[in-house]
N, C-alpha and C positions, 0 to 999 in steps of 0.2 A: 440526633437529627441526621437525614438523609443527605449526605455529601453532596446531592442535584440541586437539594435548596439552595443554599446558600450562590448557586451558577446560577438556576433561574431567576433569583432576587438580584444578583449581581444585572442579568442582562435587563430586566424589568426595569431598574433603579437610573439602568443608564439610559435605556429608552424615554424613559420619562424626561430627565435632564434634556435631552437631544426634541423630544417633540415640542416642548417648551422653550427652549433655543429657536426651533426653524416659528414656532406661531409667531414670536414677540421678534423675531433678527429677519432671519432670511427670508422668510414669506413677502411681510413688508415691503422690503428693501426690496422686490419684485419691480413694484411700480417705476421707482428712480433709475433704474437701467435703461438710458436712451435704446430706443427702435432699434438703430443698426446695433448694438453690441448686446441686444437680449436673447437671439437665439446663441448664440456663441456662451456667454452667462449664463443660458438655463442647463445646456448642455454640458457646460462643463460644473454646475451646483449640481442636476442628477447624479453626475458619473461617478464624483467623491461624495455626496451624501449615502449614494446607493452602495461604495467602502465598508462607512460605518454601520448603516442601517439593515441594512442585508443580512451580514453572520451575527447581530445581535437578534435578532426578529428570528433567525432559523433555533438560533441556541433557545430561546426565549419558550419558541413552539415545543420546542424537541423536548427540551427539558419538562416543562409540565404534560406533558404526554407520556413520559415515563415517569414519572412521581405518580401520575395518575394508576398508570400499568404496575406499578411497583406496592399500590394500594395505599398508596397517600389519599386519605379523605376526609381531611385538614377540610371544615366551613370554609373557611376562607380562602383556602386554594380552590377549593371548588365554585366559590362565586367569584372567582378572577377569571373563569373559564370562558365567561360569557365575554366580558371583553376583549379577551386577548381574542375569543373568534372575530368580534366584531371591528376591531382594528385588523386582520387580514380581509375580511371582505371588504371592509371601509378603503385599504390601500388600493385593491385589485381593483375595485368595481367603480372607486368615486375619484383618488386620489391620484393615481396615472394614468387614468383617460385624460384629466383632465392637465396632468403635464405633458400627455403628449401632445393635446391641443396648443398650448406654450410655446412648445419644441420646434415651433412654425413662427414665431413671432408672438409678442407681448399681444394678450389680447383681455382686455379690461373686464369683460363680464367672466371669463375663463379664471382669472386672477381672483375677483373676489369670489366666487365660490370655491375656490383653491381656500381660501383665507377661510372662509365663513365655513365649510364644510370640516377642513381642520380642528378645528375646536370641538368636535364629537370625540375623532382620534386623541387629542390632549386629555380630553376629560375622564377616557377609558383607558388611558396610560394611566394618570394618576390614580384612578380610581384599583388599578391595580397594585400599583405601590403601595395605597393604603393599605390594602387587601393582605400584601403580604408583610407590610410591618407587625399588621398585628398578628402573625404566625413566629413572630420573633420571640421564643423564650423568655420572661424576666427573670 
């Protein structure tokens, strides 16, 4: 087995855990932060989310980009491929526009499509974890 798998599954595994923490915890819990203390709250949940999410999401990239280059063509790594694009454009294009919008104050229709747009990202996290358990040796 290629020494990168076992990094890419590691960062995949945790990204999973963590998109599933922010759907079911942190998302939520948006609403219940009074007006005066939710810019201050969203800015400072960006600033340590984007800690952990950050070098997880680059290793994540990086790593299956070179398993790919290295001529890993593993089915299953190669149908992880599609989501793990689609959770970077889902972040870029849907997922901090729409916490910048936030970043101004708690804004109700902003929030749930925060919440309800999320659940595509969830769904292409895990769907990659599947993806890569079953590349797992028995």
């Amino acid at each position: 087995m290629c020494p990168l798998l076992p990094i890419h599954a590691a960062a995949t595994f945790a990204l999973t855990g963590l998109i599933w923490t922010i759907q079911l915890v942190h998302y939520p819990l948006f609403s219940l932060v009074g007006p005066e203390s939710f810019p201050a709250y969203h800015q400072q949940h960006t600033t340590r989310i984007t800690w952990l999410v950050a070098p997880l999401m680059l290793t994540e990239l990086l790593t299956a980009a070179a398993l790919v280059y290295l001529g890993n063509r593993n089915p299953w790594l190669l149908a992880s491929l599609l989501p793990l694009i689609f959770n970077w454009l889902a972040t870029w294009r849907v997922q901090i526009p729409l916490h910048n919008i936030l970043a101004s104050g708690f804004n109700p229709h902003a929030h749930q499509r925060l919440v309800s747009s999320n659940w595509w990202r969830t769904a292409a996290w895990s769907s990659r974890a599947a993806c890569l358990l079953l590349m797992i040796p028995s």
